[in-house]
VEXDREN-2710 file (C-alpha; in Angstrom, 1 decimal):
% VEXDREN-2710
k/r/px/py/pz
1/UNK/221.5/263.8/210.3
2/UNK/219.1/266.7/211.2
3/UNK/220.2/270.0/211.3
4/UNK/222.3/270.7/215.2
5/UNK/220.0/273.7/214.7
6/UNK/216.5/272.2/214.3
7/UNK/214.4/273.7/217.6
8/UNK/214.0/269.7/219.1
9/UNK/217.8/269.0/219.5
10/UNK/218.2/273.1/220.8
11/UNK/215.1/271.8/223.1
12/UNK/217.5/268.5/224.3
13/UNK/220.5/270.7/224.8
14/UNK/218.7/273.5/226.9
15/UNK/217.4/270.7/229.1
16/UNK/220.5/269.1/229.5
17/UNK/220.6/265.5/231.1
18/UNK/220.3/266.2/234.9
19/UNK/216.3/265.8/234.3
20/UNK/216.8/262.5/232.7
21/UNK/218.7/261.3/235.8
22/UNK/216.3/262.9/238.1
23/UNK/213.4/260.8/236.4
24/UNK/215.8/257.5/235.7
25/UNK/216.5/257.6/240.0
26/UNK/212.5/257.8/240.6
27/UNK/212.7/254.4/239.0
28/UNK/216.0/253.1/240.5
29/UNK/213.9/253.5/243.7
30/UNK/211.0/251.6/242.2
31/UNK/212.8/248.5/241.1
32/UNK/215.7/248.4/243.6
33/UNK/213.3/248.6/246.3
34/UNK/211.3/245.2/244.7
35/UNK/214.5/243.5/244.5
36/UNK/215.3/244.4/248.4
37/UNK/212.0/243.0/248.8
38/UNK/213.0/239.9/247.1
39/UNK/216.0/239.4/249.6
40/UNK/213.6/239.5/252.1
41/UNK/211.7/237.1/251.2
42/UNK/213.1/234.3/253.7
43/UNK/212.8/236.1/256.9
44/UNK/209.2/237.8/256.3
45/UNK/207.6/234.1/256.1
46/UNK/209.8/232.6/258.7
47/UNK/208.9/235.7/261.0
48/UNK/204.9/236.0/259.9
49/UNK/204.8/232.0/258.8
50/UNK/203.1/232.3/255.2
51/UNK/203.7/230.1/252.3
52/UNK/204.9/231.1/249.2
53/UNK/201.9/231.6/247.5
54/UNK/200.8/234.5/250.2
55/UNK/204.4/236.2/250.3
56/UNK/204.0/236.2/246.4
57/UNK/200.8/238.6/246.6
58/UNK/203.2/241.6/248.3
59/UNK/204.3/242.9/244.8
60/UNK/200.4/242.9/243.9
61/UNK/199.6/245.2/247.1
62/UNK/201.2/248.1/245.1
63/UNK/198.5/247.5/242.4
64/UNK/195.6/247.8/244.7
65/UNK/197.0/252.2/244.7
66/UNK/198.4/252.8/241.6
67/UNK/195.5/251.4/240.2
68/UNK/192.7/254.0/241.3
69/UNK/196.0/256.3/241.9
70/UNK/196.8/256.5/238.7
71/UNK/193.4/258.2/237.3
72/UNK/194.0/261.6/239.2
73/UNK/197.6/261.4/238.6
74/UNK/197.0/261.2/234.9
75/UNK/194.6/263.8/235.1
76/UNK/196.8/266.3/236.7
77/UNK/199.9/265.1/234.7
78/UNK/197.7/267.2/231.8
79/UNK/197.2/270.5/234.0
80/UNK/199.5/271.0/236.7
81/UNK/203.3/270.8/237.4
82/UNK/204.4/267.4/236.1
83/UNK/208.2/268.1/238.4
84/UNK/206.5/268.9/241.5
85/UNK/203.8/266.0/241.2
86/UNK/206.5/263.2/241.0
87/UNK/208.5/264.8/243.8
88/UNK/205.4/264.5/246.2
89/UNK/205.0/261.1/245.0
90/UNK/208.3/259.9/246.1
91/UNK/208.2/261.4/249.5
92/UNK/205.4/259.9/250.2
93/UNK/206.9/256.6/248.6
94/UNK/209.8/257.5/251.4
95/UNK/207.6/257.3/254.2
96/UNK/206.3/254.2/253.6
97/UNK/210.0/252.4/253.5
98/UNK/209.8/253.6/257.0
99/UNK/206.6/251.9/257.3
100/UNK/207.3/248.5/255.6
101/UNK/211.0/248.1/258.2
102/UNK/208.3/248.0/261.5
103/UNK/205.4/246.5/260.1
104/UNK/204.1/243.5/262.8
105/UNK/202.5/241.2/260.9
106/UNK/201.7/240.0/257.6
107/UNK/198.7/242.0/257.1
108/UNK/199.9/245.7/258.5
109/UNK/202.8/244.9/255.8
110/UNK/200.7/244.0/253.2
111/UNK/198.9/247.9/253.7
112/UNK/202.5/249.5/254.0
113/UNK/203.0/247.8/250.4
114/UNK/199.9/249.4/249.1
115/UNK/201.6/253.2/249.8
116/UNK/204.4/252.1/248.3
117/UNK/202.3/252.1/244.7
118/UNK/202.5/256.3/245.0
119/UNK/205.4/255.8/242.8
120/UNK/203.9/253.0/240.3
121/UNK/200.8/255.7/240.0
122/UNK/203.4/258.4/239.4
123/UNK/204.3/256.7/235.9
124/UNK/202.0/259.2/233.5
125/UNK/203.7/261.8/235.0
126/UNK/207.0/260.4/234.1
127/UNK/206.1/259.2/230.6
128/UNK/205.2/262.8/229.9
129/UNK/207.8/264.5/231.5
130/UNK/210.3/262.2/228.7
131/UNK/208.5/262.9/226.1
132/UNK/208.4/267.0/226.4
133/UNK/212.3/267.1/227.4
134/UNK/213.9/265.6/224.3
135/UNK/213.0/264.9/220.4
136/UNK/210.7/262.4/218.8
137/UNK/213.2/260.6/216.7
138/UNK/215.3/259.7/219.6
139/UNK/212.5/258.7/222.0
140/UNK/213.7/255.0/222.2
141/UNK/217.1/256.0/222.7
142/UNK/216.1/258.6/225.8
143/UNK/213.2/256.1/227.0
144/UNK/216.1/253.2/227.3
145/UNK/218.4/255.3/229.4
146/UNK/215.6/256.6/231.3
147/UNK/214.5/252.9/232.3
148/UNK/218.7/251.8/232.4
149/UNK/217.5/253.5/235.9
150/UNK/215.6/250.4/236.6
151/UNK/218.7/248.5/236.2
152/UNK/220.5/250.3/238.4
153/UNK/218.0/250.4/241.6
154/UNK/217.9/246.6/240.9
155/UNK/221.8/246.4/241.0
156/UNK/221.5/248.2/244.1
157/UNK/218.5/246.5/245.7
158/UNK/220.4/243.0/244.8
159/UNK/223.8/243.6/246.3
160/UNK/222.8/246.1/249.1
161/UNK/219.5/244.8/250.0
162/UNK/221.9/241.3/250.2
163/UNK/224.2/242.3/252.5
164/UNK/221.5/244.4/254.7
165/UNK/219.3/241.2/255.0
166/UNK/222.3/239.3/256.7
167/UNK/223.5/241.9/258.5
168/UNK/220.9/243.5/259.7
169/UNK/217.5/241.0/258.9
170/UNK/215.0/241.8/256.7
171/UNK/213.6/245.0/258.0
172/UNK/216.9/246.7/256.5
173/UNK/216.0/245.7/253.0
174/UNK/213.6/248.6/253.7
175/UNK/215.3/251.3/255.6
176/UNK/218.0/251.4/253.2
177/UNK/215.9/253.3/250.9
178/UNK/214.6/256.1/253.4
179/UNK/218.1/257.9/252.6
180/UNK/217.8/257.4/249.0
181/UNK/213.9/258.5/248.2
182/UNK/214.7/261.8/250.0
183/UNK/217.5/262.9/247.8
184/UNK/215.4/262.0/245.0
185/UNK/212.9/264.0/246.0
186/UNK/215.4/267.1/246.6
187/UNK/216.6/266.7/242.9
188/UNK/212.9/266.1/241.4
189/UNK/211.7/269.0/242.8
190/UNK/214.1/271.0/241.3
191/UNK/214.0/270.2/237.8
192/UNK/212.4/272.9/234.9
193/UNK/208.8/272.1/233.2
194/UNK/208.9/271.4/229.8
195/UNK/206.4/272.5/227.4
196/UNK/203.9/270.4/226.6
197/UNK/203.8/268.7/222.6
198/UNK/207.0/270.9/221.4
199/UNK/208.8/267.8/220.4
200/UNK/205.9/265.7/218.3
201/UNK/205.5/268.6/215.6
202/UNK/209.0/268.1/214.7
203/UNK/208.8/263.9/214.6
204/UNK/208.3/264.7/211.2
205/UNK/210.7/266.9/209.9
206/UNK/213.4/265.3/211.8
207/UNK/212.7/261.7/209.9
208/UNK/212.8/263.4/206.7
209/UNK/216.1/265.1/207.1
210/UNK/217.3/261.8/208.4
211/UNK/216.4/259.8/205.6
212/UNK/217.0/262.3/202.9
213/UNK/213.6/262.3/201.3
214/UNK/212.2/264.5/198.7
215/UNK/208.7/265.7/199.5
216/UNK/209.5/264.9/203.3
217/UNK/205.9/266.3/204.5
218/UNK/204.5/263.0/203.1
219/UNK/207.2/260.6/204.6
220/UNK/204.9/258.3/206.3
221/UNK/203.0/258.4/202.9
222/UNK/205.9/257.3/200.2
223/UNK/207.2/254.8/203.1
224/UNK/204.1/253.3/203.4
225/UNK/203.2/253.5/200.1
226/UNK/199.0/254.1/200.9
227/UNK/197.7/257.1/201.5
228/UNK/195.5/255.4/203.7
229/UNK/198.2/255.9/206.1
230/UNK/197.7/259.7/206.3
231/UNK/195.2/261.2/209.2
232/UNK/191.4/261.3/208.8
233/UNK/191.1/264.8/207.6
234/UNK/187.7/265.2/209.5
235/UNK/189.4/263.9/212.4
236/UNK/191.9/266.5/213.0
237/UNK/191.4/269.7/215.3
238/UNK/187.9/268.3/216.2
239/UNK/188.8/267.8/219.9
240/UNK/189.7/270.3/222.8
241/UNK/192.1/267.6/224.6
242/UNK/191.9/270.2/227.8
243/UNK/188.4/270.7/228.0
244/UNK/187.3/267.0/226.8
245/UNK/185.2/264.9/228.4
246/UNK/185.7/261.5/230.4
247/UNK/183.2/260.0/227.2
248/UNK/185.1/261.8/224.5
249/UNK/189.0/261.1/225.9
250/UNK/188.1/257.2/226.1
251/UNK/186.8/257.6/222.7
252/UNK/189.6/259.2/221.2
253/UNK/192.0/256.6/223.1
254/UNK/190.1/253.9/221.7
255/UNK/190.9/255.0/218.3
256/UNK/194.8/254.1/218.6
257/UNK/194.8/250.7/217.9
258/UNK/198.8/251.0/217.9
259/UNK/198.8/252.2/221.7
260/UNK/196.4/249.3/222.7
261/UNK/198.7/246.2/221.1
262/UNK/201.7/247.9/222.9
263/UNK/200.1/248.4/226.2
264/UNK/198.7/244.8/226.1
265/UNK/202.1/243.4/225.3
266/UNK/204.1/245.2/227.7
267/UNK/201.5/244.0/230.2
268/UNK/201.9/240.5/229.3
269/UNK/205.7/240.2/229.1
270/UNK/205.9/242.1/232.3
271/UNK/204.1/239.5/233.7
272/UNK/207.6/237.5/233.7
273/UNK/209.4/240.6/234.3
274/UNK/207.8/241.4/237.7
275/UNK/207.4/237.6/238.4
276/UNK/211.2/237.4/238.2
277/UNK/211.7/240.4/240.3
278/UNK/210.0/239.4/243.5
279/UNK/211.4/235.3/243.0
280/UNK/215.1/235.5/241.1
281/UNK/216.8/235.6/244.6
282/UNK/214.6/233.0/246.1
283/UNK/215.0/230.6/242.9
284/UNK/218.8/230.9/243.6
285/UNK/218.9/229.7/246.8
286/UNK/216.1/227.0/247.1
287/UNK/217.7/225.5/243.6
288/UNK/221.7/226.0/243.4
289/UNK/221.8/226.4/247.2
290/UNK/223.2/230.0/247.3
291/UNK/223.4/232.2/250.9
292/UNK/221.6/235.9/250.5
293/UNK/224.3/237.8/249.1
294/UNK/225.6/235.4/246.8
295/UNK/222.3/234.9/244.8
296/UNK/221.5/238.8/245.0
297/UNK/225.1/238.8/242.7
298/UNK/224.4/235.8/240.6
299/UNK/221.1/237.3/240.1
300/UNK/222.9/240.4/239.2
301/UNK/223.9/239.1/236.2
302/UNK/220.4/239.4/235.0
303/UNK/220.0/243.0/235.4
304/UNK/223.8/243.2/233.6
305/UNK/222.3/241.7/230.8
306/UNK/219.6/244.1/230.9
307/UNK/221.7/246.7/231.2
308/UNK/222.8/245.9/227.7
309/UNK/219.0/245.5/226.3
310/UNK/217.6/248.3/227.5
311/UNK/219.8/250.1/225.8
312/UNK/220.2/248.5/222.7
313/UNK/217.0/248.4/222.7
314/UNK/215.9/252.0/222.2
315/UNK/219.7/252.3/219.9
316/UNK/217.6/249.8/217.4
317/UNK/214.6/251.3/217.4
318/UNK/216.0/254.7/216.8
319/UNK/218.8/253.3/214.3
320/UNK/216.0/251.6/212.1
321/UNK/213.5/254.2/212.1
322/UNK/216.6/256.6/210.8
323/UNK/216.8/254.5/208.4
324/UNK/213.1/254.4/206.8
325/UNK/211.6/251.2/208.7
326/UNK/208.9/253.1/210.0
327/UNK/207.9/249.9/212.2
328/UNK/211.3/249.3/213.6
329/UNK/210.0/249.7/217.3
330/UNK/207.2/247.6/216.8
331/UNK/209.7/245.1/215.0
332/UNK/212.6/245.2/217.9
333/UNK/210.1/244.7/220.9
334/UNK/208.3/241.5/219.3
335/UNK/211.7/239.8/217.8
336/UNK/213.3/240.4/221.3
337/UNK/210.2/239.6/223.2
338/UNK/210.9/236.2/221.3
339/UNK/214.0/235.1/221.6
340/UNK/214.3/236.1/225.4
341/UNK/211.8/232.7/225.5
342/UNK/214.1/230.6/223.8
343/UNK/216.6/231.9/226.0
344/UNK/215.6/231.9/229.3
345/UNK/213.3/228.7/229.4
346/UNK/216.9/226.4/229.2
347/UNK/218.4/228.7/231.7
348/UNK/215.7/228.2/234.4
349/UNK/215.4/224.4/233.5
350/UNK/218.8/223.5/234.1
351/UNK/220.5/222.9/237.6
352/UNK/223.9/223.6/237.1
353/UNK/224.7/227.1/237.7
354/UNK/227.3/226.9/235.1
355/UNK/225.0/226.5/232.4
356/UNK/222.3/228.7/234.1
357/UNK/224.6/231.6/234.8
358/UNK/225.6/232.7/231.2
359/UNK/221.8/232.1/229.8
360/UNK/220.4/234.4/232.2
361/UNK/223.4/237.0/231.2
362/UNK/222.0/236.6/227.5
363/UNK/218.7/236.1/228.4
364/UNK/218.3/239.6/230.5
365/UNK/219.7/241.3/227.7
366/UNK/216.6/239.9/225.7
367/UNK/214.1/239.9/228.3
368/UNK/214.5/244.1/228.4
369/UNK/215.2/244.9/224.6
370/UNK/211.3/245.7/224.1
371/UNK/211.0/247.9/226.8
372/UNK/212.2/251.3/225.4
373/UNK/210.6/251.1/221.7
374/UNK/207.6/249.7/224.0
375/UNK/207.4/253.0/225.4
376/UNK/208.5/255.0/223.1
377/UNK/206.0/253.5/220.2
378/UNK/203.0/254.4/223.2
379/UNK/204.1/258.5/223.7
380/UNK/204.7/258.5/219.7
381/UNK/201.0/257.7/218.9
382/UNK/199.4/260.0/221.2
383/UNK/198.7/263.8/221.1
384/UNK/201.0/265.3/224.0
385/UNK/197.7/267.0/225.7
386/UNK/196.0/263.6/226.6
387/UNK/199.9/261.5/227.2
388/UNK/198.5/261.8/231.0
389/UNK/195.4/259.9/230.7
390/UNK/196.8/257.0/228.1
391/UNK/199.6/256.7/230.3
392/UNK/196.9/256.3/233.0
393/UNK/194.3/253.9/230.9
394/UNK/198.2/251.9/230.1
395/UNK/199.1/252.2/234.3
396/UNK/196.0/250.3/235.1
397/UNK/195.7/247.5/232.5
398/UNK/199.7/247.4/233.6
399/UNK/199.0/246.7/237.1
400/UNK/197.4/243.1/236.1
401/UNK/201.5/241.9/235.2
402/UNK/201.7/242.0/239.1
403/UNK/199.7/238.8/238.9
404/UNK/203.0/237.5/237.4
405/UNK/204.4/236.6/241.2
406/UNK/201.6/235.2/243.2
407/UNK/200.3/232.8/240.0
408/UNK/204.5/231.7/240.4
409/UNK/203.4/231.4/244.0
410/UNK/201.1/229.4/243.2
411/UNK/202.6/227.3/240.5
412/UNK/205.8/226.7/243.2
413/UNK/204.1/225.5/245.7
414/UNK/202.6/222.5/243.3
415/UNK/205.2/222.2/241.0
416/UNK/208.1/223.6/242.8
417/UNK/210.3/226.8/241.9
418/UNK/212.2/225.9/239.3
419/UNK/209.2/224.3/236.9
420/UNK/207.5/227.5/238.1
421/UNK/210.0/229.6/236.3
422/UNK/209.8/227.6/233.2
423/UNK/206.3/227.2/232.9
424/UNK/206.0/231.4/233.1
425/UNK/208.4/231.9/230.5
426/UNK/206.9/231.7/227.4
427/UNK/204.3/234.1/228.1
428/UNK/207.0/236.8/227.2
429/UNK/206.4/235.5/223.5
430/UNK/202.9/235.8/223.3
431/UNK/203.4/239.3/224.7
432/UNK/205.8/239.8/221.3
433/UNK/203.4/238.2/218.8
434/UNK/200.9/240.8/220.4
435/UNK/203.3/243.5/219.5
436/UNK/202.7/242.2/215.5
437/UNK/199.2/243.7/215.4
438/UNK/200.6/247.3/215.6
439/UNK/202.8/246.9/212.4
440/UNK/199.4/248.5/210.3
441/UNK/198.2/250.8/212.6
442/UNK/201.5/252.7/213.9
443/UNK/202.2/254.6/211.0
444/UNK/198.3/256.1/210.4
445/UNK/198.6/256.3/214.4
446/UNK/201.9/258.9/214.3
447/UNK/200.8/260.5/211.1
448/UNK/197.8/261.8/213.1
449/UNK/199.7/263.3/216.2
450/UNK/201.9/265.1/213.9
451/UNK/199.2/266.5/211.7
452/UNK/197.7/267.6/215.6
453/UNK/201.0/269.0/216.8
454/UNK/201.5/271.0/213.7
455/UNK/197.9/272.6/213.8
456/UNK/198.8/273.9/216.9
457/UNK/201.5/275.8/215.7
458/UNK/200.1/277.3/212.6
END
């Protein structure tokens, strides 16, 4: 293993974990809060008297923000203070809980939904933040317990946004959360700014100590075998990422093949992630007959599945790559991608809960095992000065997987719920034969950020 004195793991240790479960919270409040919404489903259409197909387009309200959001955001995620701009975010995110619990109709809740996407235009800042706070060679392994955060908003917007909804009605799957976002903000606020770009010059050094390799300044070159692999010489130090232009940033992005096939297949297999997020509950009560709270738990078993993948996700990844296989992320998001097809397409086909039940507990763990190399294989191939704007250009081809809920809107009311479900599924497969395309690109793709990172420091 690398040196406990290399300056990346001094970096992680100085840093500590409180700003890893400051950022992990800021998602807990984005997914629980779409899995509250989920609970109240029920009694928005039986108080605003919509169909399926219209209460499936609230998720995609947040789109219609973070989309044009999300170009600014990335843009000051580069120059200002990354700590500061996520806790404004949020509490603004806060006050439109507020909003959503006394919206009158359909329509006024439909624009409360669209302030709600402060936080989903937020994610640059977030993706940056990771990235600066702890080393390269871990990324998938700090990336999985940052989004393990997911799991556990959706744990909590479940169970609690259950029990609010028949307690209270529907308005409480909202309120709940007013509490919540302003502690968040509190704790973001607080946290240190990282330097931008420490971590990337040492990607390389840390895999060679890892692996043991003589010559370790050409890794990616003997595990390759092609020099072709190695950066463009002309290429390097020809761009001022702080001063560039619109033309020559979209240029530059355009040239990372690698970040292009993971953005398009995390897009795609969120498709059926966000789908399932908005209609889980739903499916468990129009198809095995279950009350509020007892389908937010069954459901639950989902997210306790991807508890599992989202960490052993990133473990992989990391595990892999320590062990030579350059392409283990990109190899560990299209295999899982894969088989959470085969497994969940059974589990929403069948009726009985008892068969259902354990598939989706198997199939969640699937279904979230390409998330963290995902991510992490996106910050890896681009220099830390521009990770604002590609996580900006990635936010807004993103926002089309909120399509995933109102085309199963769509499909339900033809087809019904349950076929619905099924005939989504496979899309997360296409989404992991996407991820295929990076396996020749990835290694040039890194190669070049470190040769960047480390002309910076000369």
């Amino acid at each position: 293993m690398a040196d406990t004195l290399n300056p990346s793991i001094r970096r992680a240790v100085r840093y500590g974990w409180l700003p890893l479960v400051a950022l992990a919270a800021t998602t807990a409040l984005e997914s629980g809060e779409r899995q509250s919404l989920s609970q109240a489903v029920d009694g928005i259409q039986h108080q605003f008297h919509v169909s399926d197909a219209a209460v499936g387009w609230l998720p995609f309200a947040m789109a219609i923000v973070a989309i044009p959001g999300s170009i600014p955001i990335g843009i000051l995620t580069d120059r200002v203070r990354r700590t500061w701009l996520l806790a404004a975010a949020i509490a603004l995110w806060t006050v439109c809980m507020g909003l959503n619990a006394i919206a009158t109709s359909y329509a006024l809740l439909f624009v409360f939904r669209m302030g709600v996407g402060a936080v989903e235009a937020n994610g640059p800042a977030t993706v940056s933040l990771i990235s600066d706070y702890y080393p390269a060679k871990d990324r998938a392994r700090y990336m999985g317990l940052y989004q393990s955060g997911a799991l556990v908003g959706a744990l909590i917007g479940l169970i609690g946004g259950g029990v609010a909804v028949a307690h209270g009605g529907w308005r409480w799957a909202f309120l709940m959360w007013m509490p919540i976002g302003l502690v968040v903000t509190l704790l973001m606020a607080r946290q240190p700014e990282p330097r931008r770009g420490d971590q990337d010059a040492d990607f390389h050094d840390d895999l060679a100590a890892t692996v043991a390799m003589p010559g370790g300044g050409d890794l990616v070159e003997q595990l390759s075998g092609m020099s072709a692999l190695l950066p463009e010489p002309e290429r390097v130090g020809t761009l001022d990422y702080t001063s560039a232009t619109p033309r020559e940033v979209g240029r530059e992005l355009l040239r990372i093949r690698s970040m292009w096939f993971g953005v398009l297949a995390l897009t795609i297999s969120q498709m059926l992630l966000n789908g399932l997020a908005f209609w889980g509950v739903p499916y468990f009560k129009r198809v095995h007959h279950l009350g509020a709270a007892k389908a937010g738990a069954v459901t639950g078993l989902l997210g306790l599945g991807s508890v599992f993948g989202i960490l052993g996700g990133g473990y992989l990844a990391d595990r892999y790559l320590a062990r030579g296989i350059v392409c283990a992320r990109v190899y560990v998001v299209a295999i899982g991608s894969i088989l959470a097809t085969v497994v969940l397409m059974p589990a929403f086909a069948s009726t009985n809960l008892a068969v259902t039940a354990p598939l989706l507990f198997v199939g969640g763990a699937f279904l979230t095992l390409p998330v963290a190399p995902a991510e992490a294989l996106v910050s890896d191939v681009v220099v830390a000065e521009l990770r604002g704007r590609a996580a900006t250009v990635r936010s807004i081809v993103r926002t089309l997987s909120y399509v995933g809920a109102p085309v199963i809107g769509l499909l339900a009311d033809a087809i019904g719920l349950r076929m619905a479900l099924v005939a989504m599924t496979p899309i997360y497969a296409v989404g992991g034969v996407i991820m295929l395309g990076a396996v020749r690109s990835y290694p040039r793709d890194v190669a070049f950020v470190v040769a960047e990172s480390r002309r910076r420091r000369e």
